[in-house]
Structures are given as C-alpha cells and as structure tokens.
C-alpha positions in Angstrom: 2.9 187.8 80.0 4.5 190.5 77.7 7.4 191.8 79.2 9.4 194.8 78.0 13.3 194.8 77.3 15.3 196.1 80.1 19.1 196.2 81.5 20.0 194.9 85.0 22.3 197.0 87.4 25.2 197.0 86.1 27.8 195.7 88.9 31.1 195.7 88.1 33.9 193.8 90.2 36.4 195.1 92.3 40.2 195.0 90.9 41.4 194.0 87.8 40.7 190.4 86.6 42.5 187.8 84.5 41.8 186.7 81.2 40.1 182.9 81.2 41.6 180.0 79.4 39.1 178.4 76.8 36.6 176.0 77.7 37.7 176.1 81.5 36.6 177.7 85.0 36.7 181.2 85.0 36.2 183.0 88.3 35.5 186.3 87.2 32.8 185.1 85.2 31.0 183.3 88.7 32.0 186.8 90.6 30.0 188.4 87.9 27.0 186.4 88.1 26.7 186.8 92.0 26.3 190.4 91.3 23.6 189.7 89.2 21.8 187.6 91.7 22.3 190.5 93.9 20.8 193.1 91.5 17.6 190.5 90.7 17.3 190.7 94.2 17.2 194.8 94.4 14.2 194.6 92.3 12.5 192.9 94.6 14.0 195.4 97.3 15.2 192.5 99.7 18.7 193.1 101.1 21.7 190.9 99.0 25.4 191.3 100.0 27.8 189.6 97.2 31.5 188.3 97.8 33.1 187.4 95.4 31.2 184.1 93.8 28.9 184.1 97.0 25.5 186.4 97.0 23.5 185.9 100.2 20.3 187.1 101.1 17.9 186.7 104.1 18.5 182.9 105.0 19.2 181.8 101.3 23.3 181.9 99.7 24.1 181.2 96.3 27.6 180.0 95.6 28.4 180.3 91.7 30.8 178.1 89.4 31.1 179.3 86.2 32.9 177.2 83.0 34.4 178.8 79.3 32.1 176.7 76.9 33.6 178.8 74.0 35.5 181.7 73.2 36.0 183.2 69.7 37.9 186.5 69.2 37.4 188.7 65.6 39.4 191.4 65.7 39.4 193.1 69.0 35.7 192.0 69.7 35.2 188.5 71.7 32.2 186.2 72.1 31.9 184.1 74.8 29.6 181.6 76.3 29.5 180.2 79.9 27.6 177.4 81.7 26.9 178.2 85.4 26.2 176.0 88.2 24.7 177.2 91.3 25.2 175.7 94.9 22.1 177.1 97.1 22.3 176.9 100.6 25.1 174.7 100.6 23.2 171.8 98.4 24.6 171.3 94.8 21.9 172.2 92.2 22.5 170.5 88.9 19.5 170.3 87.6 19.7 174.0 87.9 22.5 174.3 85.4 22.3 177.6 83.1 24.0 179.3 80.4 24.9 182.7 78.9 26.4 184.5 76.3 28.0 187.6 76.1 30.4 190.0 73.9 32.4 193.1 73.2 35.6 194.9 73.3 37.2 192.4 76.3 36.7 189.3 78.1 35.2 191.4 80.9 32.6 192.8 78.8 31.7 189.5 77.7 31.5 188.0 81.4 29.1 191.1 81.8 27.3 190.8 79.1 26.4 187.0 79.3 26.1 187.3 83.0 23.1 190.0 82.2 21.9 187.1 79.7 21.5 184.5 82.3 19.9 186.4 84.9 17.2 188.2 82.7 16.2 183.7 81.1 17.5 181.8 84.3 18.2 184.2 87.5 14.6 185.0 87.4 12.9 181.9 87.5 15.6 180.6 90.3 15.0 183.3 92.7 11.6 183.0 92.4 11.5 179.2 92.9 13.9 179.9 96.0 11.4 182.4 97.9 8.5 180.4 96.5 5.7 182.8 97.2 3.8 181.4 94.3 3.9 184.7 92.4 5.8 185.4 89.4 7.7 188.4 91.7 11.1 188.7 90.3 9.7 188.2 86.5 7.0 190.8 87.2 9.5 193.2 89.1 11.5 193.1 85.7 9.0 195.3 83.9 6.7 197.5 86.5 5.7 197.7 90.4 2.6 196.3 89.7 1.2 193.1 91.7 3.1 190.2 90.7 0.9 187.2 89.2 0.4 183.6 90.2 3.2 181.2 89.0 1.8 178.6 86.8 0.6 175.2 87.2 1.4 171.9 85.9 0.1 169.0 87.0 1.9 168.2 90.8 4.2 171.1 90.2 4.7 175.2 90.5 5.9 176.3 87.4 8.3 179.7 88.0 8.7 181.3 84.6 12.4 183.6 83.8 12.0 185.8 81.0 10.8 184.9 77.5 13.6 186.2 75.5 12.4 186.5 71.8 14.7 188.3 69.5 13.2 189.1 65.8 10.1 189.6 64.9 6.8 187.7 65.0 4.6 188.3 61.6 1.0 186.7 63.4 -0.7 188.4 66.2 -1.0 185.6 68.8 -0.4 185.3 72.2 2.1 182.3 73.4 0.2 180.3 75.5 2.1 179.1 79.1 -0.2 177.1 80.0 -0.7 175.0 76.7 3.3 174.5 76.5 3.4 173.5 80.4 0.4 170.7 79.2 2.3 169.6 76.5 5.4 168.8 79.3 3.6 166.8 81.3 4.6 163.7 80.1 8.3 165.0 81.4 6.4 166.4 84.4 4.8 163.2 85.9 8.1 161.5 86.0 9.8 164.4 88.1 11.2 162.9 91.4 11.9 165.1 94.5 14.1 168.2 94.1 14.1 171.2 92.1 13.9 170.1 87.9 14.0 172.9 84.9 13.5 172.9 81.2 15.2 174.8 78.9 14.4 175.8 76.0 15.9 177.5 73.1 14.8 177.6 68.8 14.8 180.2 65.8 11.5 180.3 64.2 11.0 180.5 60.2 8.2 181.1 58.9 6.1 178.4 60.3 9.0 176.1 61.0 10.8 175.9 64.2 14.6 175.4 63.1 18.3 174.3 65.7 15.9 174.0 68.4 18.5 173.5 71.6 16.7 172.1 74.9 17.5 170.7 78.2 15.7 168.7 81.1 17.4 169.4 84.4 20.8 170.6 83.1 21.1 168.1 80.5 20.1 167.8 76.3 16.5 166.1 75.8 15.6 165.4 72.5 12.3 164.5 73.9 11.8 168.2 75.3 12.0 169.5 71.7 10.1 167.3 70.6 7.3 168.3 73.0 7.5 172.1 72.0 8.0 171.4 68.7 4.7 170.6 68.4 2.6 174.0 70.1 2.2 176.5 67.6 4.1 179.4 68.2 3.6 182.6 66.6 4.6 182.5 62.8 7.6 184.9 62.1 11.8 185.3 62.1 13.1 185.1 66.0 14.8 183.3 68.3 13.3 182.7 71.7 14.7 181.3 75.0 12.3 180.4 77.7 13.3 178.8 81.4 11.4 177.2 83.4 12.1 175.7 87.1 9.5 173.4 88.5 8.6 173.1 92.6 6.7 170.5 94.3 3.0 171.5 94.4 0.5 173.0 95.2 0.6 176.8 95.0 1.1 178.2 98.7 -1.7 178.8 100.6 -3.6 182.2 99.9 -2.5 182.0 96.0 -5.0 181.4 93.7 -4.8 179.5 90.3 -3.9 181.8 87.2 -7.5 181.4 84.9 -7.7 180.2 82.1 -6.2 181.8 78.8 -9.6 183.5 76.6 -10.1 180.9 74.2 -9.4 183.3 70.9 -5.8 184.0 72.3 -5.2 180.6 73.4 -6.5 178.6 69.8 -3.9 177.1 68.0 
C-alpha cells in the first residue's frame, strides 16, 4: 500500500527537561513517546489522555520505558537513538520492543524527532494490533479518510503492518509484495507460541543487492529473519527501508474479509 510522507502532531512536554546520560533510561524520551501514542490515536479520532510516560485510551494504557542506545554530538547538532519498551494494560510486552532515531539542535529535538520515527514504523502497527479490528486503521488514517483495508494474513496469524519507511530512491517500477514477504516468514510464523510476536526489519538496498540488513524477531536480532527477506526481490534502486510488523493470533475478526490476491504482473518476482 503506498503511503505518502507525513508529520505526526507535534506534542511537546510540559516544563523543562533534563539532558540524559548515554546509553541509559531517559524519561523525557518515554514522556515523548506517550504523546505520540496519543496523537496516533487522534487520527483515528478515539479519545487518548497522556501523563507523563502513561497514554490511556478507552480500556487500553500504555506505560513507556525508554533507554539511550547512543548519543553522538557534532558541533551543536546531536543524534540519538532510543529503544522503547511498552507495558500494555499492565502486562510487559517484550516482544514488542522498538526503536527510534532522532536529531537536531538539542537532546529534546532528538527525543522528538526519534519519537516521530517510532510511531510512524512501530506505533502504527501496535495500535492497531491492540484494537484488533482487522483493518489496517491507524496505517490507513496516516495518509487519507478513506476506508481502512484488511490486515494481512499469514498462516495462523493477523499480520498489522506500521509504515514502510523507504528513504532513497527505487530505479524499477514494482510493487513490494506483503503478502509474498509474510510467505517467506512462515517458517518463523509456525513456531509463534501464544502472545503478541513482531519482526523487524531494516536494510539499504544497492543496486540489486541488499546491504547491513538489521532484523529482529520479537525484540531480539535474528539472523534467520534476514535471511528470509533477503531472499524476496525488492525493487532494484539506492534506499533504506524499515518495515514492522506485529503478529495476532488468527483468524481475521468476523465480518473482515481476506485482502485478494496481488495481480500477478505486480506481484512476479
């Protein structure tokens, strides 16, 4: 689904905040990121209220941590990345762990900018594996107020997509085909137990080559994951993609209808 670029609500918090120590918590950084769950919710015009590292919304509250991974300062510009790990309705969600990266003129605008990061690739999918309508709402909501489509299907599982974040620029005209990357995880699929599971993925693409491709299987590195998407043929060009996906027990709820099939000249590899 082609998706065009946009910027989340900006929310700023209250009072002024203090700078983080490297590779360490950092509670600005998790205050920030509630305020983006808030604002994914706005799209979808559902009520949020946000506390500090707290957003809750009709039944459902979302509790952020959020940790320094890595901080480098040039000048008076700084970079910084952040893991962030979400309790939901008081149940720790590892396998739900995420990431963002953000920079600019101060700490503040980094938390801000990597907090936009994570919830354009990971807020998106989460919320919309939380309600679990079976419709890409939150994704969709992202671009237009046009009917939302079916989430995905793969094997025993729902497949909630985030945002397919591809920076650069693709030199063949070819649609990425979902579906064919979801079948190519199925091996990783069948052996899901119960509970929420994700997949991460992250690579640069040269030419023909994928290249520092960066994945992760319910909050941790697989090899094996990169492997699998390694081998689907994504459009040739020079980019860098990031695509999320969360994973919830089957089938699609009742009344939602299975996505058809991709038109076999976009989906040929």
């Amino acid at each position: 689904m082609a998706m065009r670029t946009f910027s989340l609500l900006f929310l700023a918090a209250c009072g002024s905040s203090p700078e983080p120590a490297a590779n360490g918590p950092d509670s600005a950084a998790a205050e920030a990121l509630a305020g983006r769950i808030c604002s994914l919710y706005g799209r979808i015009d559902m009520a949020c209220e946000w506390s500090g590292p707290v957003a809750t919304v009709e039944g459902h509250e979302y509790k952020v941590d959020a940790e320094v991974t890595s901080e480098i300062k040039v000048g008076s510009s700084v970079t910084m990345e952040f893991a962030y790990d979400l309790t939901i309705d008081g149940k720790a969600e590892p396998a739900l762990r995420g990431q963002g990266l953000g920079g600019g003129a101060s700490a503040e605008a980094a938390r801000e900018q990597a907090a936009d990061d994570w919830a354009r690739v990971f807020g998106t999918a989460i919320i919309d594996r939380v309600q679990h309508t079976g419709r890409l709402q939150t994704l969709q909501a992202l671009q237009d107020r046009q009917s939302p489509p079916p989430a995905f299907v793969s094997g025993e599982w729902v497949a909630y997509l985030g945002y397919t974040d591809l920076r650069g620029k693709r030199t063949e005209d070819k649609t990425i085909d979902i579906q064919a990357v979801l079948t190519r995880l199925t091996p990783l699929s069948d052996a899901f137990g119960e509970g929420n599971h994700a997949a991460y993925i992250q690579f640069s693409r040269a030419g023909s080559a994928v290249v520092e491709p960066e994945c992760t299987l319910d909050g941790r590195p697989s090899e094996e994951l990169c492997t699998l998407v390694s081998e689907y043929a994504w459009p040739e060009g020079s980019y860098l993609l990031k695509q999320y996906i969360v994973f919830a027990p089957g089938p699609l709820p009742e009344g939602i209808n299975a996505r058809p099939d991709m038109p076999e000249i976009e989906a040929r590899e």
